[in-house]
Structures are given as C-alpha cells and as structure tokens.
C-alpha positions in Angstrom: 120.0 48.0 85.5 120.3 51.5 86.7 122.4 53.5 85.1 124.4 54.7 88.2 125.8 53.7 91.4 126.7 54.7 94.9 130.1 55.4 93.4 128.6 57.9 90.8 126.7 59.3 93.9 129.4 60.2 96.0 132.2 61.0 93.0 129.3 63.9 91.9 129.3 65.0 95.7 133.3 65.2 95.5 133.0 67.1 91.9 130.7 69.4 93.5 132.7 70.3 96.0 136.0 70.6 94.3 133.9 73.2 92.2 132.8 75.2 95.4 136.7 75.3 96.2 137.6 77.3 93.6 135.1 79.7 95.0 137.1 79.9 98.4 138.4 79.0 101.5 135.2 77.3 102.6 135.0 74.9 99.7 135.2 72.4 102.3 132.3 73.4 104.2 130.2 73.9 101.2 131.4 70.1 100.2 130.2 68.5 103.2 126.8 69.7 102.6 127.0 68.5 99.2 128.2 65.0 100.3 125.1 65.4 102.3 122.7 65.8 99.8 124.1 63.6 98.0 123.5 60.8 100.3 120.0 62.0 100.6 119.3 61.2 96.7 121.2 58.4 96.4 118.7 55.8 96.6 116.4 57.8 94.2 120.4 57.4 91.8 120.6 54.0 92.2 116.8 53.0 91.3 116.1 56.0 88.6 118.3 56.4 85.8 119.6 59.8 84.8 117.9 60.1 81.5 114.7 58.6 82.8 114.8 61.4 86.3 115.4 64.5 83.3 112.5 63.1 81.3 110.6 62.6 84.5 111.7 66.4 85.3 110.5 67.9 81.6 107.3 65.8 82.5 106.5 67.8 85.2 107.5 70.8 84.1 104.7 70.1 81.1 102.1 68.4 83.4 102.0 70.7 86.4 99.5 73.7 86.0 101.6 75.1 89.3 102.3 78.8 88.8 100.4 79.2 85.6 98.0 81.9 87.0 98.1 85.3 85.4 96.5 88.6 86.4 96.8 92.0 85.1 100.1 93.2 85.2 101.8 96.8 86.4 105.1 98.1 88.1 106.1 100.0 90.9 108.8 102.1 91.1 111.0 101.2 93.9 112.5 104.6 96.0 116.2 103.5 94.0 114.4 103.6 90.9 114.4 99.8 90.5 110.9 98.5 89.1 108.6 96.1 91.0 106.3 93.6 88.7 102.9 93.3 90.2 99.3 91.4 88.8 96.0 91.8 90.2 93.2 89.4 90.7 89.8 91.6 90.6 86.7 90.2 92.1 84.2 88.6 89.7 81.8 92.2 90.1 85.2 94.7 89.5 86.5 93.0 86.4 83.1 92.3 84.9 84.6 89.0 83.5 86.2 85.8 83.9 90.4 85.8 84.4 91.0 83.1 82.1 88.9 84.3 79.3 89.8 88.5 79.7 92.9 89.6 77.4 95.7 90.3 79.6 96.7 93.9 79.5 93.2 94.7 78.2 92.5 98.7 78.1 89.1 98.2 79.5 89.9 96.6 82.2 92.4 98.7 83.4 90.4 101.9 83.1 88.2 99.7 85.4 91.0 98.8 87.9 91.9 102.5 88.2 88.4 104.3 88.5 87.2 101.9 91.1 83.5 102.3 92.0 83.8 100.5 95.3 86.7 102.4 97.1 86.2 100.5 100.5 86.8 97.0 98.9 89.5 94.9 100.2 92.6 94.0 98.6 94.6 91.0 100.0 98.6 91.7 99.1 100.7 88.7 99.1 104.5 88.8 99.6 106.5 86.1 98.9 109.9 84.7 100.9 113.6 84.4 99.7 114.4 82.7 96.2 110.7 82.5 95.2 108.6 84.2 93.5 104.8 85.4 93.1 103.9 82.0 92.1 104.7 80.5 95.5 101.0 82.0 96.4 99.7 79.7 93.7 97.0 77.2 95.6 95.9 80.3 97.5 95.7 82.7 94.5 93.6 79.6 92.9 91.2 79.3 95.7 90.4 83.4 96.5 90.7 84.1 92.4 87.2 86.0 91.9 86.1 86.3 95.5 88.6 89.3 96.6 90.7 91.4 95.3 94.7 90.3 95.6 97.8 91.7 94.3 100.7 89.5 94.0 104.5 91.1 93.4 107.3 89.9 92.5 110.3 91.3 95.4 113.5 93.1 94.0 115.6 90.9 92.2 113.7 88.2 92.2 111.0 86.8 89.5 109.5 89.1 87.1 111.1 92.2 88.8 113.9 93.8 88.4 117.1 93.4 89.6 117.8 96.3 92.5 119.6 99.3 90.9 121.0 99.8 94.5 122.6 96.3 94.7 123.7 96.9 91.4 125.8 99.9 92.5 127.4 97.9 95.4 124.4 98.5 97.8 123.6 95.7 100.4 119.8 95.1 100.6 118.2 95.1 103.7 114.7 94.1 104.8 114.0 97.8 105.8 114.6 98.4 102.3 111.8 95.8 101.3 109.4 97.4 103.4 109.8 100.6 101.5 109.2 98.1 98.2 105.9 97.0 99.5 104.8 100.3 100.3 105.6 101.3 96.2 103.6 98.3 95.6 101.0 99.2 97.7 100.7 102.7 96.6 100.4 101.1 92.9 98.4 98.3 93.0 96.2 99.5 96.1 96.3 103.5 96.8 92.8 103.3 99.0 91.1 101.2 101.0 91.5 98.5 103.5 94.2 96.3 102.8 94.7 92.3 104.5 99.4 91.6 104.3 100.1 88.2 103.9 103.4 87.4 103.9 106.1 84.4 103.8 109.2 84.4 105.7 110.7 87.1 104.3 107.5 88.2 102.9 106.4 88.5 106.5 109.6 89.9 107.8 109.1 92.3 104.7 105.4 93.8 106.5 107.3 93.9 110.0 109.8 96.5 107.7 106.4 98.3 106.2 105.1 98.3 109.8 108.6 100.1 111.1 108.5 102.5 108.7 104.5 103.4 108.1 102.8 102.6 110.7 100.3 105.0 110.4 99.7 103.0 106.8 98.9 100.3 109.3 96.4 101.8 111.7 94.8 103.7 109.1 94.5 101.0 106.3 95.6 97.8 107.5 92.5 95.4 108.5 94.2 92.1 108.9 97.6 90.2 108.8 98.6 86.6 108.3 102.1 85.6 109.0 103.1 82.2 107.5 106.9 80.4 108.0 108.8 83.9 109.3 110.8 85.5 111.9 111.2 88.6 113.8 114.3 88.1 115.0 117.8 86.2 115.3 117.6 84.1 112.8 121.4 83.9 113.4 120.7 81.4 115.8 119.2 79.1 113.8 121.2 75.2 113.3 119.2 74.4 110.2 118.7 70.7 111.3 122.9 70.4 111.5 124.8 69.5 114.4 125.8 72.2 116.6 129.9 72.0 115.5 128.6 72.0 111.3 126.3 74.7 112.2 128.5 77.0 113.7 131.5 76.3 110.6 128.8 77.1 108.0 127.7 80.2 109.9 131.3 81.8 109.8 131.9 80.7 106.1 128.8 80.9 104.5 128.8 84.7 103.9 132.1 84.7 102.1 131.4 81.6 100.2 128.5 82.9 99.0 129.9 86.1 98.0 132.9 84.2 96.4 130.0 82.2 94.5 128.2 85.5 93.2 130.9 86.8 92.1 131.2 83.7 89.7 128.2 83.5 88.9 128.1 82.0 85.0 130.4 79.0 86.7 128.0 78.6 89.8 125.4 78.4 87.4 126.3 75.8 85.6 127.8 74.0 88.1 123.7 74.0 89.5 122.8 72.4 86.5 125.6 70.0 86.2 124.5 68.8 89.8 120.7 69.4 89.7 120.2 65.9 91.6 122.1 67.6 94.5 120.5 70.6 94.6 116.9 68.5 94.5 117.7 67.0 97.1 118.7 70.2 99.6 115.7 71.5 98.1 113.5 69.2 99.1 114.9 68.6 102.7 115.0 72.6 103.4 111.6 73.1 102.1 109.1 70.5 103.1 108.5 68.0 106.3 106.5 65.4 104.9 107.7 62.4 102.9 104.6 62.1 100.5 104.8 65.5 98.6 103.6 65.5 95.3 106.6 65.1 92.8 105.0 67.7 90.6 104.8 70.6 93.6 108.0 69.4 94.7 109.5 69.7 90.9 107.7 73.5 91.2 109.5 74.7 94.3 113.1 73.5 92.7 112.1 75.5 89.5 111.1 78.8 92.0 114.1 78.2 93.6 116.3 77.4 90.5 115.4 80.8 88.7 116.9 82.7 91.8 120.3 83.5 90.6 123.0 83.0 92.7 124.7 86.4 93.0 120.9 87.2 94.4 121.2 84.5 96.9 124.1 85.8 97.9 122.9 89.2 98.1 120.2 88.7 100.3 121.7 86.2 102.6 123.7 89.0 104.8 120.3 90.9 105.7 118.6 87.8 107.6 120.9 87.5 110.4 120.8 91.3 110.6 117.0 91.1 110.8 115.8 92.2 113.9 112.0 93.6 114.3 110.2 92.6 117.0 109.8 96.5 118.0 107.5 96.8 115.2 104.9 94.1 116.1 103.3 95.8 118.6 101.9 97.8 115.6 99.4 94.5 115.1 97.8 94.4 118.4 94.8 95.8 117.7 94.5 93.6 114.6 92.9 90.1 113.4 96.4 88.3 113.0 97.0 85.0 111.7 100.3 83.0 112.9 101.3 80.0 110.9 104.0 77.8 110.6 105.4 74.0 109.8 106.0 72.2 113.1 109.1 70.5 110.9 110.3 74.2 109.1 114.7 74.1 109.2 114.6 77.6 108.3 111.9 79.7 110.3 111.6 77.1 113.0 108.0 77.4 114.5 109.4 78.5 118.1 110.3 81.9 115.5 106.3 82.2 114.9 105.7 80.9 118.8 107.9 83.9 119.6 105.6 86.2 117.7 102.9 85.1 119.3 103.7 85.9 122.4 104.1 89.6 121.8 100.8 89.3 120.0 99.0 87.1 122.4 95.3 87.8 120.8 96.6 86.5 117.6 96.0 83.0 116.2 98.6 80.8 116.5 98.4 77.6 113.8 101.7 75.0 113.9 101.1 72.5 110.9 102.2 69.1 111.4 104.2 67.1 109.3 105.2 70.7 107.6 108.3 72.6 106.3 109.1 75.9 105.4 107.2 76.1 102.3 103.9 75.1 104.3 101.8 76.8 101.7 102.5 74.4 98.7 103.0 71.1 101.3 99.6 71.7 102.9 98.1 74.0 100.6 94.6 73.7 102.0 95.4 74.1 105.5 96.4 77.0 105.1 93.9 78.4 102.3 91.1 77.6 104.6 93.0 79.5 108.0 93.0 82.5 105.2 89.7 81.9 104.6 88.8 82.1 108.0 90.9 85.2 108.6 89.4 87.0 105.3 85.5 85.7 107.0 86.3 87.0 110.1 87.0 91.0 108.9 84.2 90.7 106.1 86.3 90.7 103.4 84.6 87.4 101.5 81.0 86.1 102.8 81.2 83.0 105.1 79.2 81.0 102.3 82.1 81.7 100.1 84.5 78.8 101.8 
C-alpha cells in the first residue's frame, strides 16, 4: 500500500500555495504552477512512499560521485570587494602529480601554479548558469582532468563564493557586472596566455558581458569559445513551455513574488523542504528533455539547484530579461566557436543559440535531441566530445587524446 494518495498530492499543491500567498499578491499564480508540479509527481506519490522516496534521496546523495571533483583552490576579488572561489585542474606535466593523490592546498604545488614554465599553455575557464554551481561542469571536468589546464569558479552568490557585497547593500546584479567577475577570475587563476570560455546560459551570457567590456582581452588572449544552453537576447519573450495566457500572468507577477519570497527567506526555505517532491518535480521538467535520466544525476541537479538560496534567486531573476548582448558577438568572428543547445531546453530555447548563430555564421552550430537546459549533465558525452573537438581543433589537447 502506498503511503499516499492523489488526495495527499493535490492538498500538498494547495498547502504550497497558500504558503506562496502570504508572500503576495501573486500567490495565486505561484499556486498554479505548484498544482502543476504537483500533478507531474503524482504517480511517482502514489507508487513510492514518502519514507522510501527520502531514503531513496539520502541514497543518492551517498552513491553518486557527481560533483566530488576538487582542484586547488583560490579567490578573486570581485571590483565590489566580494570574493570569487575558484580551483584549478593542472595538466598531468604542470602539477607533476596525480589530482586525487596531491594534498589540496599543497605549498609546492602552488609555487608551481604561479611560476609557470610554459606561459603559452592553454587554460579552459568554465562558467556556470543560474542556481548552479562549479560542479555543473562535472562529466566534462572528469573527462579533460590531466589533459588541459581548466579553472572552474564558483559566480557571485552562488556555491562556494561569496555572497555579492553590492547586492548586499541594495545593489541589483546585472550580467555586465558578471563579466567584470570573470575577468577578476581570469586575472587570478589565468593572468597569461591563451585562454578557451566555456560557458552555460548565464555562464555564456556572462563571456558576452566579458566580451562588452574587454574585448581587447578577447582578441589578444581568447583562442576559442563554446556556448552551451544561453541567450543573447530577450529572454523576456520566452513562454517556458506554458500557454501563452499563464505565461504572460507569471511574467508580470513573478518579479514581485520573488522579491516578496526573498525577503522571507527562512519561511521560503522551509517551505522548499516541506515540499521537496514539488520542487523535484519543476526541477526535473525545467532542466532535462529526456525521460530516461539517471535518478542519481537527476538527484545532483535538485541538490545544485537546492543550495541556491532563494533571496539569490530572486536577486538574479530581474537581470535576464534585461539581458541584451548581441552587440558584443561580433567580437567572436574571427574565433573557433562552438554553439550548443537541447532541442527540448524551456529556458534558453535552441532558436536563442540558432539566433547566435546567425550572427556568427562560421561557428558550429550543435542542437541535441531529446535535451533540456542542463544538456551537459543529460548528454554528458555529447557534449564532452564537441569540446573535445573544439579544444583539437586550436591545439590545445593532441587529437590522440579523445
């Protein structure tokens, strides 16, 4: 017998919602998604017991070797004075070791990371999107760990870096402001020679900022870009897989109800945990396209996302529909450039990438099947090996290497 029923389902969907109306006017808006998502698990409700999905939940948590990867750690000092968290991967040659077995924070090795003997080695700098974190890169740190250098940061607020001193003091964020981040980052981690940006959604929107703002950083050190899941542009427009009349009612409330949320953010919290079913369930539908992900990287994005806290979601939410910078692609012409995106992604649809595309028609344009918006954990070897081939093509890692 399971230990719920559809009842249960739908009377957590209306408890959910009541919750989101003490936030604000828009409770109701905020409870139809949840009525939503609530009929999306509630199959998974009435086989699975609640005890037997938590223990199924610790299980992965324990099992799944997703985001375990460690390199050697520094900070950046953001242009507000907020501190970026970074790691490096060193080749095999540079760190004269193997990652797993060299002591993290080991004096030796970062005498060796800072007197470099090969200044013209390439680094490969991985940016992340919204309400991730570093670890989001994990198949693809896995699969280049020892063949090329990578650096993999943490953005403001988010993971192991700190939250922005500037949005502290009633600052809004803005992407241009995470282009300046990378640049701290990449006058840390990588202050000479050439450099390959990778970056997800706003990870890529966050290289279009760097672009704006350096591009001489660009022409000078840049040899290669791969954009994977992002936009350049009106991402206002986008319906998120609702009809047009929901759409357009979540677009005018969703700003205040999030800031109504962060402003609460102890009760949101634990309302999140109270309805963690619910949120599994928007999780999985907004970030993958395919019905055969496997439970334990599905259980990793709803931790990635989960550790975002909500007064951060609603801090960056404002800046994406304000996002506009197409003007700076042109600084990629000249450039080996990777497009990718999920053919099924609700929130960088793959007409966004298609759109990039066409201002950068030399560029490769890859659209995933059967993939959502976090393509790089559904499909993680489609698109290690299009790195791969990327990262091959400039002569960053030997072709026998793949």
């Amino acid at each position: 017998m399971s230990e719920t029923s559809a009842e249960d389902v739908m009377a957590t969907a209306a408890a959910a919602a009541a919750g989101w109306r003490r936030a604000g006017v828009a409770g109701a808006a905020i409870g139809v998604i949840a009525a939503g998502a609530a009929a999306g698990v509630a199959v998974e409700r009435l086989t699975v017991g609640r005890g037997m999905r938590k223990k199924a939940r610790l299980a992965l948590d324990a099992s799944g070797p997703y985001g375990s990867l460690r390199g050697l750690p520094g900070r950046a000092v953001a242009d507000d004075g907020t501190e970026l968290y970074y790691e490096v991967d060193e080749t095999e040659a540079d760190s004269g070791t193997s990652r797993a077995s060299a002591p993290a924070g080991s004096g030796s090795r970062r005498r060796r990371l800072f007197g470099r003997k090969d200044p013209a080695a390439v680094t490969v700098v991985f940016s992340h999107g919204y309400c991730l974190g570093q670890d989001s890169w994990h198949f693809q740190r896995a699969a280049l760990r020892g063949l090329v250098r990578t650096v993999h940061w943490d953005q403001r607020s988010h993971g192991r870096s700190e939250r922005g001193r500037a949005q502290t003091e009633g600052v809004p964020v803005g992407i241009d402001q995470l282009g300046r981040d990378l640049k701290a980052v990449i006058d840390a981690a990588a202050p000479e020679g050439p450099l390959v940006l990778v970056g997800h959604s706003m990870g890529g929107m966050t290289i279009m900022a760097l672009a704006d703002r350096y591009p001489e950083l660009i022409r000078d050190r840049v040899a290669a870009v791969a954009f994977v899941g992002t936009s350049s542009g009106k991402l206002g427009e986008v319906n998120f897989g609702l009809p047009v009349a929901g759409v357009n009612a979540v677009r005018r409330v969703l700003p205040g109800v999030l800031k109504a949320l962060g402003s609460q953010a102890e009760l949101v919290e634990r309302g999140r945990r109270a309805t963690a079913d619910l949120f599994a369930g928007l999780i999985k539908r907004y970030s993958f396209g395919s019905r055969d992900v496997d439970p334990a990287v599905a259980r990793f994005a709803e931790r990635l996302i989960e550790s975002t806290p909500i007064d951060v979601v609603a801090e960056f939410y404002p800046a994406f529909t304000e996002h506009d910078k197409s003007g700076a692609l042109p600084a990629f012409s000249s450039l080996p450039v990777l497009i990718l995106a999920g053919d099924k992604d609700l929130v960088t649809p793959s007409s966004h990438s298609e759109a990039i595309a066409d201002q950068l028609p030399d560029a490769e344009l890859v659209i995933v099947p059967d993939a959502g918006h976090l393509v790089m954990l559904e499909h993680p070897e489609t698109v290690t090996d299009r790195l791969a081939d990327l990262l091959v093509r400039i002569g960053a890692v030997p072709a026998e290497a793949r």
